[in-house]
C-alpha positions as CSV (number, residue, x, y, z in Angstrom):
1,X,129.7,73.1,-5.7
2,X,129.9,75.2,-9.1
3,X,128.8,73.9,-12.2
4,X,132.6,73.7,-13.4
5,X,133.3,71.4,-10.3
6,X,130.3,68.7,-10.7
7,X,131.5,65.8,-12.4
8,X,129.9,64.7,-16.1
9,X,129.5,61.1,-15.9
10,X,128.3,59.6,-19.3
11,X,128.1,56.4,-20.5
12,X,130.3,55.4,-23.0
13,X,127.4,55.1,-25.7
14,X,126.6,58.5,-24.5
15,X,130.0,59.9,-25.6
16,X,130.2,58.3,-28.8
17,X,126.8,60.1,-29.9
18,X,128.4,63.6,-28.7
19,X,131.9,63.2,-30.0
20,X,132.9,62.4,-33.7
21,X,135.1,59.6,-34.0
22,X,138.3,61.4,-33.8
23,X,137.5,63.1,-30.8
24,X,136.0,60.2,-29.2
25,X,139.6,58.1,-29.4
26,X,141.1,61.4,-28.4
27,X,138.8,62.1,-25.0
28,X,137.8,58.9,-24.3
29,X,140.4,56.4,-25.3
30,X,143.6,58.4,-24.5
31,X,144.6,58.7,-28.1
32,X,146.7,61.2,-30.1
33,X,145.7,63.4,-32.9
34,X,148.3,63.1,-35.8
35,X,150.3,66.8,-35.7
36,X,150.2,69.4,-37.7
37,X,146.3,68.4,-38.3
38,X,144.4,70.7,-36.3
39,X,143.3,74.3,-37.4
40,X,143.8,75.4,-33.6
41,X,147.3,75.2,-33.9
42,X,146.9,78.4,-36.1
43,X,144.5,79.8,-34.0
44,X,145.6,83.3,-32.9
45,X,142.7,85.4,-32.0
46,X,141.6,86.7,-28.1
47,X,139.5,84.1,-27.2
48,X,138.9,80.8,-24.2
49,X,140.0,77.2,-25.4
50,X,137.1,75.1,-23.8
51,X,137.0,71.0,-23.9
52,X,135.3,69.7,-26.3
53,X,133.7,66.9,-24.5
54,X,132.0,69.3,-22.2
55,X,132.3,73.3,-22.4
56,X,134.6,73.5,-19.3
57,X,136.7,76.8,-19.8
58,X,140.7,75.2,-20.2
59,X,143.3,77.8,-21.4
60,X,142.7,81.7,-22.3
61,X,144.5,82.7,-25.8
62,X,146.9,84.8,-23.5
63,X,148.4,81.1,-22.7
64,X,149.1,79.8,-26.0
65,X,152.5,79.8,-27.7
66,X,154.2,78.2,-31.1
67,X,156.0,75.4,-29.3
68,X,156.8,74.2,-33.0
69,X,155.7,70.6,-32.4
70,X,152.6,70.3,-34.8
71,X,149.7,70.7,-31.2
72,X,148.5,73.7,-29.7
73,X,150.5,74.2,-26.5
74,X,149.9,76.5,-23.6
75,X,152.0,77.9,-20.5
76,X,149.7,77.2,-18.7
77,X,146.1,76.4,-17.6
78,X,143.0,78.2,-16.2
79,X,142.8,77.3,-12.0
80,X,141.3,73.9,-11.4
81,X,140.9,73.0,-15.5
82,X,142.7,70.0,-15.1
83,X,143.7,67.1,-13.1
84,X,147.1,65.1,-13.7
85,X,148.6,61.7,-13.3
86,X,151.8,59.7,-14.4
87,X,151.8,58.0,-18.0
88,X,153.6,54.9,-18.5
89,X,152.6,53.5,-21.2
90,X,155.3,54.6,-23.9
91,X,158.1,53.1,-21.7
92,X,159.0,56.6,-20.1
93,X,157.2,58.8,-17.8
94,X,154.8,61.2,-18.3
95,X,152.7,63.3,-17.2
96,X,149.0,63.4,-18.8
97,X,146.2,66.0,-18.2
98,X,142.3,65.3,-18.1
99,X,139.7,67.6,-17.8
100,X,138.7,68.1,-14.2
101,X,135.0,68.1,-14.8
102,X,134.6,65.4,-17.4
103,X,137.9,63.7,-17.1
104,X,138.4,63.8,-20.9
105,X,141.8,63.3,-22.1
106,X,143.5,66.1,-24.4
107,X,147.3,65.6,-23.6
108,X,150.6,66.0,-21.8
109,X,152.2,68.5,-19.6
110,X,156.2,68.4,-20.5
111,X,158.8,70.9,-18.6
112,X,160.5,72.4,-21.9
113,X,158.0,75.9,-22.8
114,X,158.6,79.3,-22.5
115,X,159.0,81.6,-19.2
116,X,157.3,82.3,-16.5
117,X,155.9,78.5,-15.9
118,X,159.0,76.1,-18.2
119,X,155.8,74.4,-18.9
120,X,154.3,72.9,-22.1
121,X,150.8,72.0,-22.0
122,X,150.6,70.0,-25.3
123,X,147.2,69.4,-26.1
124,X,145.4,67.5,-28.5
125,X,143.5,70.2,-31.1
126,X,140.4,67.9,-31.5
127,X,139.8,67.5,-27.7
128,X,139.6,71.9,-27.2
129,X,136.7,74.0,-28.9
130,X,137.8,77.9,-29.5
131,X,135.4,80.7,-28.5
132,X,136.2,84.1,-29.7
133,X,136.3,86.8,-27.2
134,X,133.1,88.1,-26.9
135,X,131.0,85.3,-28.4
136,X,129.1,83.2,-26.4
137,X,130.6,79.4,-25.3
């Protein structure tokens, strides 16, 4: 199994000590950023978008667009980044995306982006961390 593929299990306690507060109610609790707050919305160099809560590669910059709605969104993800699962809880449907290896949360996958995918990865800033091409992770 690759190191991307075994699961992080911490306890709670454990994330709160490795997350700020934000990103904590982000990851952990299922909670949204406020838009138009994160500097990674503006973020437009060549780079890898990893998660936050644990260094797992997510989206390349190749995958980002201006969807306009205040989060970074992406077309798309890298293979295996994330899992999904339905949303209920604002009385619609959604679906929601956590990391695969750490099962943070950072946001929801709606059918209304750009070609080739329709898709719109809308993810919460404070739950990605931006590498620059060519720097380490």
């Amino acid at each position: 199994m690759s190191e991307t593929t075994n699961p992080l299990n911490l306890s709670d306690a454990e994330w709160k000590q490795r997350l700020g507060p934000e990103a904590y109610a982000v990851l952990r609790k299922e909670g949204t950023e406020r838009a138009w707050t994160s500097p990674l919305y503006e973020e437009h160099r060549k780079g890898t978008f990893v998660c936050a809560g644990c260094g797992t590669p997510v989206f390349s910059s190749e995958m980002k667009f201006d969807s306009g709605t205040g989060w970074p969104s992406f077309f798309t993800t890298l293979p295996g980044a994330f899992e999904t699962r339905t949303d209920r809880r604002l009385f619609m449907s959604r679906t929601e995306y956590h990391c695969a290896k750490c099962g943070s949360h950072h946001g929801h996958v709606f059918e209304d982006g750009p070609a080739p995918t329709r898709q719109r990865w809308c993810n919460n800033g404070v739950a990605l961390r931006f590498v620059p091409e060519g720097e380490p992770g």
